[in-house]
Backbone of each chain as nested JSON, in Angstrom:
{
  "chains": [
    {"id": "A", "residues": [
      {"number": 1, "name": "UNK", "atoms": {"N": [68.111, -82.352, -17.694], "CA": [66.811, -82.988, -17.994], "C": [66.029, -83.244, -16.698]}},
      {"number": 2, "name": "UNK", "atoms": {"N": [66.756, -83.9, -15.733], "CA": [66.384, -84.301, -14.395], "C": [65.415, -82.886, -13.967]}},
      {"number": 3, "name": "UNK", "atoms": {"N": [66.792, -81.608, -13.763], "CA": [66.03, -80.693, -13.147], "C": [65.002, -79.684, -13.686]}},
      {"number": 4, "name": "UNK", "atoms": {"N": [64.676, -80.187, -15.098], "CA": [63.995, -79.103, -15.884], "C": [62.55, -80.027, -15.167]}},
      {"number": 5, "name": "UNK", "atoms": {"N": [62.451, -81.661, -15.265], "CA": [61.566, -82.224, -14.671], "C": [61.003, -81.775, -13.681]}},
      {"number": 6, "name": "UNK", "atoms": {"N": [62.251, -82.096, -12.589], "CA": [61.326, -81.095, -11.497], "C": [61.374, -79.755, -11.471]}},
      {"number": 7, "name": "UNK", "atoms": {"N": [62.077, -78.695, -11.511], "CA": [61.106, -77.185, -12.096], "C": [60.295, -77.292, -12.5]}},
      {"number": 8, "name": "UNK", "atoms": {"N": [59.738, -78.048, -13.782], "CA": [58.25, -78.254, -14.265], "C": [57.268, -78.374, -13.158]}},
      {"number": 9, "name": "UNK", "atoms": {"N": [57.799, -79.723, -12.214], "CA": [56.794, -80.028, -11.142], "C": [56.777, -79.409, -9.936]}},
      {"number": 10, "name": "UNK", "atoms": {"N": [57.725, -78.454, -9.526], "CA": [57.515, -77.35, -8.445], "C": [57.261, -76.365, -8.84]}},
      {"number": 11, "name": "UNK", "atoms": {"N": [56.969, -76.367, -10.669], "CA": [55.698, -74.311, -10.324], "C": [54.427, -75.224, -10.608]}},
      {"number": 12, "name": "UNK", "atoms": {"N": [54.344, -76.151, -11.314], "CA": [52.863, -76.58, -10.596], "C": [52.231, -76.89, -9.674]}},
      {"number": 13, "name": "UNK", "atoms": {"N": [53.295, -77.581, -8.555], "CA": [52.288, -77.624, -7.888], "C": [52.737, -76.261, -6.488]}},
      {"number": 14, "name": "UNK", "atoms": {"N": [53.153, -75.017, -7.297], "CA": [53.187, -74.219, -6.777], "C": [52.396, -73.349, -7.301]}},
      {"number": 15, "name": "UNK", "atoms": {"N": [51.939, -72.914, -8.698], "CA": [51.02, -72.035, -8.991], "C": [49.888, -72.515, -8.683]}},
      {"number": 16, "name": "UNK", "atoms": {"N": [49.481, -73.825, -8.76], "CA": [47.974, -74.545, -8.475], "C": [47.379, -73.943, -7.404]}},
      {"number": 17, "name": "UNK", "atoms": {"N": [47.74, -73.434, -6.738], "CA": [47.488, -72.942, -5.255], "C": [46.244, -71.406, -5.797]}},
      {"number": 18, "name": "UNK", "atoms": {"N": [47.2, -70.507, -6.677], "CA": [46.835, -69.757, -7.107], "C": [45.077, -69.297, -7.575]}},
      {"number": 19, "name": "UNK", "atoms": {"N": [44.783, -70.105, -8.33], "CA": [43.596, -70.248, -9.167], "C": [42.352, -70.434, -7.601]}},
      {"number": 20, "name": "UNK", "atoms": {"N": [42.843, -71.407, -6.613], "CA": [42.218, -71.454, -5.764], "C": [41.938, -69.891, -4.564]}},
      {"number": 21, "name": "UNK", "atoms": {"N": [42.758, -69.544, -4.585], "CA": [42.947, -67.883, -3.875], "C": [42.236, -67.074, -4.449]}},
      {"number": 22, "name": "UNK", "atoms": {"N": [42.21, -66.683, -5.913], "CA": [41.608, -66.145, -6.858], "C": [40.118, -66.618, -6.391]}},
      {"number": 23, "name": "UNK", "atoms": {"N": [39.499, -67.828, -6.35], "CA": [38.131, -68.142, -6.252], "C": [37.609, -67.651, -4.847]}},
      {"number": 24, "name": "UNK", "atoms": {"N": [38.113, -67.881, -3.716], "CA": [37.927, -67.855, -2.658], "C": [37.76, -65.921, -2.535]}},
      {"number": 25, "name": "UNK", "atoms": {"N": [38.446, -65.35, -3.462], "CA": [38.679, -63.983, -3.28], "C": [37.513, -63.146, -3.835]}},
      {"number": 26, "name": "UNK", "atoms": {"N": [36.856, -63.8, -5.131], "CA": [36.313, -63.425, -5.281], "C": [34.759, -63.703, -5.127]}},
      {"number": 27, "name": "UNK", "atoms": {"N": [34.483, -65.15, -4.793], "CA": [33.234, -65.307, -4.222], "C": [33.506, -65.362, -2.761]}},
      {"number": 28, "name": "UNK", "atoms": {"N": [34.352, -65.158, -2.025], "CA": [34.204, -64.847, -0.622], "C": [33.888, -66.129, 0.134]}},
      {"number": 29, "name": "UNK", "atoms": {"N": [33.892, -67.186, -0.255], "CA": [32.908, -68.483, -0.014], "C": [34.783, -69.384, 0.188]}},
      {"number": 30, "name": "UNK", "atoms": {"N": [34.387, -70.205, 1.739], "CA": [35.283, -71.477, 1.205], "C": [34.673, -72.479, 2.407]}},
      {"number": 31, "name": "UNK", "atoms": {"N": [33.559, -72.591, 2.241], "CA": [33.009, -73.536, 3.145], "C": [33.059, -74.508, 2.868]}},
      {"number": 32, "name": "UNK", "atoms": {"N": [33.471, -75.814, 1.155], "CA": [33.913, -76.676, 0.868], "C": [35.212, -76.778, 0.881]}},
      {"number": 33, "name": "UNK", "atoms": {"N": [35.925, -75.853, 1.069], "CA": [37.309, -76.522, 1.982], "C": [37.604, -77.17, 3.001]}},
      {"number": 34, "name": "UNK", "atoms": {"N": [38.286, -77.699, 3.236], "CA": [38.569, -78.794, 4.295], "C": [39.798, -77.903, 5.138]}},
      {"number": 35, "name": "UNK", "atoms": {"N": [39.658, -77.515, 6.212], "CA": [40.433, -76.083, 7.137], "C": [41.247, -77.761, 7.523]}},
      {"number": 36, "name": "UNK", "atoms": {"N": [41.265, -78.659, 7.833], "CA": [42.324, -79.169, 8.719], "C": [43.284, -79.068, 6.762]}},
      {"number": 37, "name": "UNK", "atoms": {"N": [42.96, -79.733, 5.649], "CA": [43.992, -79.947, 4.919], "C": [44.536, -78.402, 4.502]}},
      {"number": 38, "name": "UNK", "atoms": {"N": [44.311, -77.476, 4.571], "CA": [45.191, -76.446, 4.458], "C": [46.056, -76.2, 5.456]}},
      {"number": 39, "name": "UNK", "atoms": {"N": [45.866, -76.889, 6.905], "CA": [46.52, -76.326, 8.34], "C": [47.982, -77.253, 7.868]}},
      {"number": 40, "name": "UNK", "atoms": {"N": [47.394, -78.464, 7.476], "CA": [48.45, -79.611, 7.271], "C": [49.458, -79.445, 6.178]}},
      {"number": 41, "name": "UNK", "atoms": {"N": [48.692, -78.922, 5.356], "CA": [49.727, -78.368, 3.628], "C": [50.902, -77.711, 4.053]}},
      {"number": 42, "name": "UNK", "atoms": {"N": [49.625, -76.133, 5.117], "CA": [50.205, -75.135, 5.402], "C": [51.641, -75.579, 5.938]}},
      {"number": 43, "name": "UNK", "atoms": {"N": [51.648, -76.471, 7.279], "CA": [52.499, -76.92, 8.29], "C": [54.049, -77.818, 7.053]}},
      {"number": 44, "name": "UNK", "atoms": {"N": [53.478, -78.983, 6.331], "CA": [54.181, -79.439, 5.241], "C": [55.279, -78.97, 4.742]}},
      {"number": 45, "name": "UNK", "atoms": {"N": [54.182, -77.156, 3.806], "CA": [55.393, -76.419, 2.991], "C": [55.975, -75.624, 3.579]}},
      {"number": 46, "name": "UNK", "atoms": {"N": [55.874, -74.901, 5.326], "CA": [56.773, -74.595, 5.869], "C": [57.659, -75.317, 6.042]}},
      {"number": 47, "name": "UNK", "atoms": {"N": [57.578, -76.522, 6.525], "CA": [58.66, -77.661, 6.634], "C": [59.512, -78.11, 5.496]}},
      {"number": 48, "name": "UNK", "atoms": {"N": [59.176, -77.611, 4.259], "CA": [59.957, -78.354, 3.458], "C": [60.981, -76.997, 3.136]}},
      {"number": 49, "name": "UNK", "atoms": {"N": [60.356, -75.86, 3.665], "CA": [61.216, -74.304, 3.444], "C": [62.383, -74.787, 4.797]}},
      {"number": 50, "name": "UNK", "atoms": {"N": [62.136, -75.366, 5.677], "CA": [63.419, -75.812, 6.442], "C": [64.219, -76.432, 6.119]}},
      {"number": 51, "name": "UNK", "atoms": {"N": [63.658, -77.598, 5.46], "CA": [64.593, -78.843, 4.402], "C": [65.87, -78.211, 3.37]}},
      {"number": 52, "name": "UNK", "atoms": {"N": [64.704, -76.806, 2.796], "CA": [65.554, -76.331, 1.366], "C": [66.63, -75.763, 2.001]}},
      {"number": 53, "name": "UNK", "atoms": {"N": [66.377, -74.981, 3.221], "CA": [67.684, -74.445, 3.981], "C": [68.746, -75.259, 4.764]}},
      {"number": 54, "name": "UNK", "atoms": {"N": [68.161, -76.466, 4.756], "CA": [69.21, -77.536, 5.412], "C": [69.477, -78.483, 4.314]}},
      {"number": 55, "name": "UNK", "atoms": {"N": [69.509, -78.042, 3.208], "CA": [70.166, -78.764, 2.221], "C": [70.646, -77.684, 1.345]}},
      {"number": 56, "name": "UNK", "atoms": {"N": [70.355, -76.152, 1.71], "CA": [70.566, -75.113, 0.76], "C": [69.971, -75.477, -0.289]}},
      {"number": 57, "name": "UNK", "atoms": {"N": [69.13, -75.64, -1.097], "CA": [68.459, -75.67, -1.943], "C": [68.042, -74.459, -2.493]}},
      {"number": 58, "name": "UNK", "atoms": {"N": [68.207, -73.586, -3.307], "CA": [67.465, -72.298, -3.315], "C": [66.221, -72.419, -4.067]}},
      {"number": 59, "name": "UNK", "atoms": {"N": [66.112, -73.9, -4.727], "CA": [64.874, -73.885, -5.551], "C": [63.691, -74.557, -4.667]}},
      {"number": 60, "name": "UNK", "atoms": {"N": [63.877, -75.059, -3.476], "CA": [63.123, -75.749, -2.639], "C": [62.687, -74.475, -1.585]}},
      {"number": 61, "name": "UNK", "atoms": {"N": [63.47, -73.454, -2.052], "CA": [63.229, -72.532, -0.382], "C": [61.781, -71.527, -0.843]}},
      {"number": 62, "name": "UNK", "atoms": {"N": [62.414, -71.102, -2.365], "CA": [61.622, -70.597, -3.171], "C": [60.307, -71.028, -3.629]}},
      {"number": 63, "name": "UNK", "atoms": {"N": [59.881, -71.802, -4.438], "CA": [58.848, -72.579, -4.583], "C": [57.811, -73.04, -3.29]}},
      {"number": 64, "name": "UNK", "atoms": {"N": [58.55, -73.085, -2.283], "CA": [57.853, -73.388, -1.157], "C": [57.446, -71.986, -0.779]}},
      {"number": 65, "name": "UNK", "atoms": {"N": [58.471, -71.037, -0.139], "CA": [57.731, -70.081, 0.271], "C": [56.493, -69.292, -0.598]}},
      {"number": 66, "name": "UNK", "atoms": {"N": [56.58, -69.236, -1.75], "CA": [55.177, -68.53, -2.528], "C": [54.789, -69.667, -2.566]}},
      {"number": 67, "name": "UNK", "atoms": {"N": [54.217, -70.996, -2.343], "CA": [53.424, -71.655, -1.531], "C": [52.701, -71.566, -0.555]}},
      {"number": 68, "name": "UNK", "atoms": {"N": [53.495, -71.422, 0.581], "CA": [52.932, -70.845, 1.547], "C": [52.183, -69.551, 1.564]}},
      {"number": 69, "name": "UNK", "atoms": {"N": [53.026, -69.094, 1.233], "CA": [51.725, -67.382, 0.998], "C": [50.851, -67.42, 0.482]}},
      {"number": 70, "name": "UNK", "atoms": {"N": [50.47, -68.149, -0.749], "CA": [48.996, -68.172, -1.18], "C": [48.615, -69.207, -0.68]}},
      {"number": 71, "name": "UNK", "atoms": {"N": [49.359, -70.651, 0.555], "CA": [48.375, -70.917, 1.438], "C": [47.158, -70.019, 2.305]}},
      {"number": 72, "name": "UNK", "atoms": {"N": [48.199, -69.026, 2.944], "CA": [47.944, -68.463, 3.979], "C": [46.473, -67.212, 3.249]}},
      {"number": 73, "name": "UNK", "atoms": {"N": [47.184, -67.108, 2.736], "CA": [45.327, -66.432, 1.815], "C": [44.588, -67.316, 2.236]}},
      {"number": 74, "name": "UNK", "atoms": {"N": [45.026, -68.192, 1.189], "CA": [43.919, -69.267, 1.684], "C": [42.974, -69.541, 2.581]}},
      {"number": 75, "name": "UNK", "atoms": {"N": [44.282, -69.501, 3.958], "CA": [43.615, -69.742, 4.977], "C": [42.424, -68.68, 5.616]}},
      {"number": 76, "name": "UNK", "atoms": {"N": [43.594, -67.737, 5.046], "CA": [42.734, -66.457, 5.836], "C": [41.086, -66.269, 5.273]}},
      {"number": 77, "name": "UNK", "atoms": {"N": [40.631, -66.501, 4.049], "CA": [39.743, -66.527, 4.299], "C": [38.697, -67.833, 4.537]}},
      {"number": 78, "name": "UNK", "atoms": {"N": [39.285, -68.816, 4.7], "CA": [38.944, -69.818, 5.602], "C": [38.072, -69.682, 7.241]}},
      {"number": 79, "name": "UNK", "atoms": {"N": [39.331, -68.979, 7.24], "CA": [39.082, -69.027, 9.021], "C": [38.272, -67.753, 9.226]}},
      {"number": 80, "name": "UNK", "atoms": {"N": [38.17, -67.13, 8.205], "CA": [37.046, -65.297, 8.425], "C": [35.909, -66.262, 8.754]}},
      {"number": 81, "name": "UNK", "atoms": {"N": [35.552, -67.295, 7.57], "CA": [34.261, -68.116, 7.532], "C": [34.118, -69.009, 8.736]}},
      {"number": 82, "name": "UNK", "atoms": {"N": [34.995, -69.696, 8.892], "CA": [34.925, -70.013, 10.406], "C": [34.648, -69.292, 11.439]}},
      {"number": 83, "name": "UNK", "atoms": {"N": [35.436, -68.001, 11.446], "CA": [34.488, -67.442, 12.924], "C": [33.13, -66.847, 12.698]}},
      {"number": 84, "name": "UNK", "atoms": {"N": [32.483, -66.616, 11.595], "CA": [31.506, -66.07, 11.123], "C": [30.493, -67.152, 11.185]}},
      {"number": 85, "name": "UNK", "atoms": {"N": [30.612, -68.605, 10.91], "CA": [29.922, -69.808, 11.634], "C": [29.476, -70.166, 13.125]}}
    ]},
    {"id": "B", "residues": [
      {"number": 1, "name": "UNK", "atoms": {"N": [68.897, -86.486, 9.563], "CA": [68.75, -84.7, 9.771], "C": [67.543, -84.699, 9.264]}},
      {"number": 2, "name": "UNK", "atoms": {"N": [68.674, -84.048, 8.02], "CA": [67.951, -83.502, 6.841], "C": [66.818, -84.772, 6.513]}},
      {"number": 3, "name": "UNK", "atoms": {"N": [67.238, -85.545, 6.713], "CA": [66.143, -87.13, 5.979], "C": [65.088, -86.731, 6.763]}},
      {"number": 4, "name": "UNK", "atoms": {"N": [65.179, -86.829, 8.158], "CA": [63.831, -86.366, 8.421], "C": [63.184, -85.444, 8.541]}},
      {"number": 5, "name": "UNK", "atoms": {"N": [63.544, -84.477, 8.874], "CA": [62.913, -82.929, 8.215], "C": [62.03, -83.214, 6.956]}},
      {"number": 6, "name": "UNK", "atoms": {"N": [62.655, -83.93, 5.597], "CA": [62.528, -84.155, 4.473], "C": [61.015, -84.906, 4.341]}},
      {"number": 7, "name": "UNK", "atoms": {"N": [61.565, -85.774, 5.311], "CA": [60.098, -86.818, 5.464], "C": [58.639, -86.164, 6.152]}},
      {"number": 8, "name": "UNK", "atoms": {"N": [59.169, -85.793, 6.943], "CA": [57.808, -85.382, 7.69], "C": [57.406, -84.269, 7.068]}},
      {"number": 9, "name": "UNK", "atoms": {"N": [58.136, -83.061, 6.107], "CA": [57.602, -82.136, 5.098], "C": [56.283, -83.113, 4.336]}},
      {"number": 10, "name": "UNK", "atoms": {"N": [57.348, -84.376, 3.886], "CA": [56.48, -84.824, 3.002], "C": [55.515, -85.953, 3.402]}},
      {"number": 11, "name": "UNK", "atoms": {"N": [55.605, -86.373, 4.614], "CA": [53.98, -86.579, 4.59], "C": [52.993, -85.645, 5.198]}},
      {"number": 12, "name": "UNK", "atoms": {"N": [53.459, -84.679, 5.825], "CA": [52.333, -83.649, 6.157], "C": [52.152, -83.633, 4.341]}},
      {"number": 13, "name": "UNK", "atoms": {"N": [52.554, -82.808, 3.581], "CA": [51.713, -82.312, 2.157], "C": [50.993, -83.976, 1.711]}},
      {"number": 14, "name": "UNK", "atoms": {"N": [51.836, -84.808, 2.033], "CA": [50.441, -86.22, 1.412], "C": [49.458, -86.585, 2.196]}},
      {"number": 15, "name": "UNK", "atoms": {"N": [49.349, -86.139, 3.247], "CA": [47.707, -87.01, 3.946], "C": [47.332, -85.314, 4.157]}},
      {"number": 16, "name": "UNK", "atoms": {"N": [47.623, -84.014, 4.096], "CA": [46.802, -83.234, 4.278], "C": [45.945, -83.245, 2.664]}},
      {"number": 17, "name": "UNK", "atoms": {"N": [45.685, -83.891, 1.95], "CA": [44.728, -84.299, 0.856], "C": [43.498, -85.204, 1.799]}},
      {"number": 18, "name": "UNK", "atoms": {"N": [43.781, -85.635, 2.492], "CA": [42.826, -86.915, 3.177], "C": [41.655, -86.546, 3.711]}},
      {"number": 19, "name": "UNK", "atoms": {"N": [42.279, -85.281, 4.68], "CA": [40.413, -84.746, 5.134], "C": [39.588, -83.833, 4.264]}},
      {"number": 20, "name": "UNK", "atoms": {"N": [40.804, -83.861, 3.061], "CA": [39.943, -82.486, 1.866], "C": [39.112, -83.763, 1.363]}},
      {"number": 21, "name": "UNK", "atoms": {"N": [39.423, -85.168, 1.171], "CA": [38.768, -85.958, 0.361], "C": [37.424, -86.837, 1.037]}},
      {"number": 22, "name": "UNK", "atoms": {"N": [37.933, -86.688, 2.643], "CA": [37.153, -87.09, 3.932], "C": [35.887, -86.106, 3.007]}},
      {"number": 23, "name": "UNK", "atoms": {"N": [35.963, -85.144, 3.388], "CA": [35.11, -83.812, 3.246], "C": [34.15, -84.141, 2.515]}},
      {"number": 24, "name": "UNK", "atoms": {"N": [34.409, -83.991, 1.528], "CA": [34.108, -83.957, 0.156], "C": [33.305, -85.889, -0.374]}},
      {"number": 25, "name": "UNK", "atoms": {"N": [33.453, -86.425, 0.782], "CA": [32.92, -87.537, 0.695], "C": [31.653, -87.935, 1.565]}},
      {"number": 26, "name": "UNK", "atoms": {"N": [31.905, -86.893, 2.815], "CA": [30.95, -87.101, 3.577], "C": [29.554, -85.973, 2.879]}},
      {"number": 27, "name": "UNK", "atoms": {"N": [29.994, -84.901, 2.38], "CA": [28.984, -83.466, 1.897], "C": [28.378, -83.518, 0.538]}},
      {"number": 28, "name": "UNK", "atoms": {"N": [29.358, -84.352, -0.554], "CA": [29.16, -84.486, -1.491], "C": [29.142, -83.358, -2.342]}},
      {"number": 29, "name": "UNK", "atoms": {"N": [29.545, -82.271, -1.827], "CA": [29.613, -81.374, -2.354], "C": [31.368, -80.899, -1.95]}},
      {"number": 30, "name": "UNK", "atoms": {"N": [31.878, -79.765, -3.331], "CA": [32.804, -79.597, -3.858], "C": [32.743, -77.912, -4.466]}},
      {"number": 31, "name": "UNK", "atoms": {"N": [31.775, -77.326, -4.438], "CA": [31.597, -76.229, -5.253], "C": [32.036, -75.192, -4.969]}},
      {"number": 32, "name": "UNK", "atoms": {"N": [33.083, -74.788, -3.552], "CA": [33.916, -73.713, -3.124], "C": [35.305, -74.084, -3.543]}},
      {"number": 33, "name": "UNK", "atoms": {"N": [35.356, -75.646, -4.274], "CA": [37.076, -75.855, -4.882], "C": [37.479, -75.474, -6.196]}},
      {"number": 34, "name": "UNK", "atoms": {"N": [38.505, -75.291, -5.941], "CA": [39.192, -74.361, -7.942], "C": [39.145, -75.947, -8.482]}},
      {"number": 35, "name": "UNK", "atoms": {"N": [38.787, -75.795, -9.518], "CA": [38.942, -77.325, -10.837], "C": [40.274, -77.198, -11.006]}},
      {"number": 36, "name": "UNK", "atoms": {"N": [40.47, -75.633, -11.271], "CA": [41.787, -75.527, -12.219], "C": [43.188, -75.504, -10.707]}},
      {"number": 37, "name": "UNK", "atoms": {"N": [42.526, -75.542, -9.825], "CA": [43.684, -76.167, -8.639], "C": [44.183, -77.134, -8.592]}},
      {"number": 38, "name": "UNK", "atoms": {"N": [43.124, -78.448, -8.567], "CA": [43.369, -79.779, -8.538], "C": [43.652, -80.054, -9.739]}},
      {"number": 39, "name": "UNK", "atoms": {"N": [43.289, -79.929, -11.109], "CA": [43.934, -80.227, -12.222], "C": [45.913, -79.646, -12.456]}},
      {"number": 40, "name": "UNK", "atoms": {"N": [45.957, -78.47, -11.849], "CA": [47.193, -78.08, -12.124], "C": [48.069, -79.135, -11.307]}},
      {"number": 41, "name": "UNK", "atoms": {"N": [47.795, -79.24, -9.713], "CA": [48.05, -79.69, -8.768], "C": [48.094, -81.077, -8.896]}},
      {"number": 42, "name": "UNK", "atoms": {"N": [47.223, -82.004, -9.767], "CA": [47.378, -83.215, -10.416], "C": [48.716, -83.742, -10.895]}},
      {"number": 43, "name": "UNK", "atoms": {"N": [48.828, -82.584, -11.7], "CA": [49.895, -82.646, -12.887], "C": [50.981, -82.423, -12.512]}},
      {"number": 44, "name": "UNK", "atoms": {"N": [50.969, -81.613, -11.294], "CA": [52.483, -81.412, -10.962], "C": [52.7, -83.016, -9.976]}},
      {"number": 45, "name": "UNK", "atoms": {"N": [51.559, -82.975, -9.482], "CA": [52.348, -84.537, -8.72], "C": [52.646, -85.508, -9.645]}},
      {"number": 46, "name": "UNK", "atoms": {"N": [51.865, -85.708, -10.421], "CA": [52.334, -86.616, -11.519], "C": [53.9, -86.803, -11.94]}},
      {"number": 47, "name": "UNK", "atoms": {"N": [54.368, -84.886, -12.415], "CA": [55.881, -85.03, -12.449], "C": [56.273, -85.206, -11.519]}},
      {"number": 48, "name": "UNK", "atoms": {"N": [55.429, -85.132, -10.349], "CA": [57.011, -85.521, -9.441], "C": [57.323, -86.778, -9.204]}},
      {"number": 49, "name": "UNK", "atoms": {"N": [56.178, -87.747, -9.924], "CA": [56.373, -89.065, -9.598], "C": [57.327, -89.38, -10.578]}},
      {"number": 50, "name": "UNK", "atoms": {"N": [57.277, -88.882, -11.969], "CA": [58.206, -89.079, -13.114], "C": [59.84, -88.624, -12.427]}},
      {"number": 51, "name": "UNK", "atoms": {"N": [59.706, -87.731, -12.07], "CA": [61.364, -87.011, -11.048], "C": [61.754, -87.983, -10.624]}},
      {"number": 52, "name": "UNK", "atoms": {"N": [60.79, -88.509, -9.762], "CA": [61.202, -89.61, -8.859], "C": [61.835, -90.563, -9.356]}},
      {"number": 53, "name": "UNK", "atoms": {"N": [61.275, -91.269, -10.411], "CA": [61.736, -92.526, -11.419], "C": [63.362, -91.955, -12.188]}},
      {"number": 54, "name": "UNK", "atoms": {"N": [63.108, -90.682, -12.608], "CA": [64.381, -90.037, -13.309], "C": [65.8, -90.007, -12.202]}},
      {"number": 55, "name": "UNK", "atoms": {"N": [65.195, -89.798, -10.808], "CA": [66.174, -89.491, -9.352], "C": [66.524, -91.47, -8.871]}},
      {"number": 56, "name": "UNK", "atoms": {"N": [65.344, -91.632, -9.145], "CA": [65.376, -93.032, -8.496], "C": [65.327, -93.174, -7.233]}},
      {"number": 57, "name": "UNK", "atoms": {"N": [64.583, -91.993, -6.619], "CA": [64.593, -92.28, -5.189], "C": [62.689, -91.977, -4.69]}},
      {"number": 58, "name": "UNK", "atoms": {"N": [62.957, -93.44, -3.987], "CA": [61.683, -94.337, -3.777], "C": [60.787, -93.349, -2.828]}},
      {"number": 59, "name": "UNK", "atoms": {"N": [61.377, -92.314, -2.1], "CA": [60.587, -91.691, -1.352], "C": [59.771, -90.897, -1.983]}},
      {"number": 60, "name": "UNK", "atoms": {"N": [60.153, -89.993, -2.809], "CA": [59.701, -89.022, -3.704], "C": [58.316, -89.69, -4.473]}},
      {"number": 61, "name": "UNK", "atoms": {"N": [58.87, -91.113, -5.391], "CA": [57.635, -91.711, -5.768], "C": [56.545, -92.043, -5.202]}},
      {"number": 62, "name": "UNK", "atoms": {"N": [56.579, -92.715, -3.892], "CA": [55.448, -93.395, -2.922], "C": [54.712, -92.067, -2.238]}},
      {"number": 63, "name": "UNK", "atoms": {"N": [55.469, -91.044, -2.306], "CA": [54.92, -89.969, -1.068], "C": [54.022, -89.568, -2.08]}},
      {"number": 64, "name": "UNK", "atoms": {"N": [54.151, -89.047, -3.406], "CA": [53.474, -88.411, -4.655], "C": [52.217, -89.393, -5.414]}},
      {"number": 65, "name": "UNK", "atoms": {"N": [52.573, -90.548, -4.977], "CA": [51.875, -91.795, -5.888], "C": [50.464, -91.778, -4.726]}},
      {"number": 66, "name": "UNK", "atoms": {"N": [50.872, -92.141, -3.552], "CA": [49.724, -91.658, -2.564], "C": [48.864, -90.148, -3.23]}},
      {"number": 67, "name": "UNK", "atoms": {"N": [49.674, -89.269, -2.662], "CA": [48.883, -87.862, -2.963], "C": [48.153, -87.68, -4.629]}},
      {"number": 68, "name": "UNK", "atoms": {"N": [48.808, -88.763, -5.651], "CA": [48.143, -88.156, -6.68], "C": [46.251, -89.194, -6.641]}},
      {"number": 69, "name": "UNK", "atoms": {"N": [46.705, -90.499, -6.09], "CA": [45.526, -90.924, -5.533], "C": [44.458, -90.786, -5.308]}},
      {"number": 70, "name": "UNK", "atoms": {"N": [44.851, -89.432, -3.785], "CA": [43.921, -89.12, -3.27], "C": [43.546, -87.734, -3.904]}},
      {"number": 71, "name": "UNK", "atoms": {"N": [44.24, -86.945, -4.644], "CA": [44.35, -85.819, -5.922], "C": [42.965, -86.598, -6.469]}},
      {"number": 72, "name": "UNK", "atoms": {"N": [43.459, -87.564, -6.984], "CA": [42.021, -88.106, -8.218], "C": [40.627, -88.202, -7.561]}},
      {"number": 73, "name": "UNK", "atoms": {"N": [40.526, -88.88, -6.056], "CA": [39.457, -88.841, -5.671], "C": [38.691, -87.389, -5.195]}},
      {"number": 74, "name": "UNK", "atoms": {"N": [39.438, -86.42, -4.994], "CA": [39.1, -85.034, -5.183], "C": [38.516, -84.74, -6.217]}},
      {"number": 75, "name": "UNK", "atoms": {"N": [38.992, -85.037, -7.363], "CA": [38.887, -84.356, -8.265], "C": [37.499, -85.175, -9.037]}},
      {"number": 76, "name": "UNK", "atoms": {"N": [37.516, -86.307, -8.844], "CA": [36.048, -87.35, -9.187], "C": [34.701, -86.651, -8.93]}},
      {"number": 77, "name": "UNK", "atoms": {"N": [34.895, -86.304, -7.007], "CA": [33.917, -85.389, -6.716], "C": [33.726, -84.008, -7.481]}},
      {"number": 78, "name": "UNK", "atoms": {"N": [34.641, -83.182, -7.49], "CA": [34.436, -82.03, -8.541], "C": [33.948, -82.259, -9.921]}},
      {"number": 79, "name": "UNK", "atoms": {"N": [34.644, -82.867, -10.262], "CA": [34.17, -83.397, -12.213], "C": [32.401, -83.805, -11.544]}},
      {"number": 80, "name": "UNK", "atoms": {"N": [32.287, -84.321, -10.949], "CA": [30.615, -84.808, -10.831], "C": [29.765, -83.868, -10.592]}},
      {"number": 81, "name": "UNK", "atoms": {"N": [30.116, -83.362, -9.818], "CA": [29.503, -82.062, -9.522], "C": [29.687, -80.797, -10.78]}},
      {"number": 82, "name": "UNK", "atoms": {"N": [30.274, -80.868, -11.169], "CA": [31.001, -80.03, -12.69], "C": [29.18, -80.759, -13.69]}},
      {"number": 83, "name": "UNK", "atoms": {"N": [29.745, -81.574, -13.924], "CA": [28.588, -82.474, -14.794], "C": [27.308, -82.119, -14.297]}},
      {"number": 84, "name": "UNK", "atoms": {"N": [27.172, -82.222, -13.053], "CA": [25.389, -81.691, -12.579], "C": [25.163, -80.369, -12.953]}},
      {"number": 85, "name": "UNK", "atoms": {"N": [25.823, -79.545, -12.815], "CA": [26.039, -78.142, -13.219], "C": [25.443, -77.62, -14.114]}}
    ]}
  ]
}
């Protein structure tokens, strides 16, 4: 029960990421993003991909890393808009 | 160790919400953010605050209870801006 709880709550707030990538992708636009809170997320869910490996976790290593990757979209087109500013 | 690894994962992911909400407070505008990000992203913190109560461990709750917080004040600005729309 415990862990179906959290599985529930690590693909949400692991797919959530998603829908945001998708927008950014297709209007090209993320100038209402806030570039420091993605640097900080970014920095976060790498860190917690260290945690899952220092506790072996395979569901913490997982969930985090496709986190991170559709951070890093994220970012990327973040920072296109940034140097283009 | 692991405790802190653990910790500092998790407050980088809770105050990197802070300058998205900074943002979004100073511009008043919101219209490059996914709805359906912060709503998914809501919900998963939510369970994790429920995990927390199910685990009983106080870190999990306070770190998530913050972030869903500042989740809502994100999301205030979007819904308003949603409504002007």
């Amino acid at each position: 029960m415990n862990t179906a709880v959290g599985l529930f709550a690590a693909v949400c707030t692991t797919v959530s990421y998603f829908p945001q990538l998708k927008k950014c992708w297709e209007t090209g636009s993320a100038g209402d993003l806030s570039l420091k809170m993605f640097l900080i997320l970014a920095l976060g869910v790498a860190t917690w991909i260290v945690y899952g490996f220092l506790q072996q976790d395979i569901v913490i290593i997982i969930a985090n890393a496709v986190s991170l990757c559709l951070l890093l979209g994220i970012l990327y087109f973040k920072l296109r808009e940034h140097r283009k500013a």
